[in-house]
N, C-alpha and C positions, 0 to 999 in steps of 0.2 A: 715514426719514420720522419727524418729529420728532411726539410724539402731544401733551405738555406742555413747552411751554417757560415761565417764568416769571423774572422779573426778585426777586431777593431783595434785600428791605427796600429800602434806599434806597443801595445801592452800584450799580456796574457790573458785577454779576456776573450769570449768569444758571443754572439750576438746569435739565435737561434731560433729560427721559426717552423714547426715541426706540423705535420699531421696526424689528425686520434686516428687509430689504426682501426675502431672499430666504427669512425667515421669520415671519411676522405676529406667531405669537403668542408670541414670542421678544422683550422688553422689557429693553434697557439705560441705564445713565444714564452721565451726563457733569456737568460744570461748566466753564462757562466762565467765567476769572477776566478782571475789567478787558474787559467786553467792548467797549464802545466808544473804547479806546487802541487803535490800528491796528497798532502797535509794540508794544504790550507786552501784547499780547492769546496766553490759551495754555490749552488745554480741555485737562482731565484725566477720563479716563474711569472708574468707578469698576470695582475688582478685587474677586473673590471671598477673603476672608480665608482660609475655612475650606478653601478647597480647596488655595489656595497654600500655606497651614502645610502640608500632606499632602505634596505636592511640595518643598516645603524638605524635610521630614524624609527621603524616599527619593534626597532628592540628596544627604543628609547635611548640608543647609549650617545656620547657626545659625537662630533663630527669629524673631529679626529684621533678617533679611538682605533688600535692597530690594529689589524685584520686577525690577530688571533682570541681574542675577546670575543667576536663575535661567532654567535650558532650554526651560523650559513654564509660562505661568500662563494663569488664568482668569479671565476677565470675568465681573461680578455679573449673573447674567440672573434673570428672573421672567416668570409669565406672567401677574403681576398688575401694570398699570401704577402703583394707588396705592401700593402695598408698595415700588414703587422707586423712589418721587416722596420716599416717607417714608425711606428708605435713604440715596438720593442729600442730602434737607435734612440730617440727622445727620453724615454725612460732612461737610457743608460745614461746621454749625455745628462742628465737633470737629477740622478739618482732617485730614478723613484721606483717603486714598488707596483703602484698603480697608478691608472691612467683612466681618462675617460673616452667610452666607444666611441664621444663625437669624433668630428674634423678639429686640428687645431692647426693654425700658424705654423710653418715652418720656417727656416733659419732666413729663407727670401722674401719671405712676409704674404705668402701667396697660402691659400689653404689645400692642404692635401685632405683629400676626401677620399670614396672607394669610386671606384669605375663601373 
């Protein structure tokens, strides 16, 4: 059950923070690139950085080893929808995959946190 979807700036992409349906207040995000190419349309869900570093280190593997190497990873959840709207925009603008649950910097240099 998708809570905010939103179309960023003026591309095809869209920016998507959803709830587990069999747990409400459990909040993830997504991105879907190129969404209106029917063909080359491909949503990437955003990962937990700070938990997968953990898990690379107990697997032994290096530190930036891709997330499908490894046995066990973790999806970025929150129980605050803005905090993952703002998680999920940073990924997009920065291209990343994963993120870490803390607070980080934003564009005003102020920290965005949860409430």
């Amino acid at each position: 059950m998708a809570i905010r979807r939103e179309r960023y700036a003026n591309s095809d992409d869209y920016l998507c923070v959803f709830a587990n349906e069999n747990n409400p207040e459990v909040f993830m995000g997504f991105i879907d690139y190129n969404y209106k190419s029917k063909t080359d349309c491909h949503s990437v869900t955003i990962e937990d950085k700070t938990r997968n570093d953990i898990q690379r280190k107990k697997e032994g593997l290096p530190h930036d080893c891709p997330l499908d190497e490894l046995h066990k990873w973790c999806l970025l959840t929150s129980d605050d929808p803005e905090f993952m709207m703002k998680k999920v925009e940073y990924c997009y603008e920065h291209n990343l995959r994963e993120i870490s649950n803390k607070p980080y910097k934003g564009k005003d240099n102020r920290n965005i946190e949860r409430d």
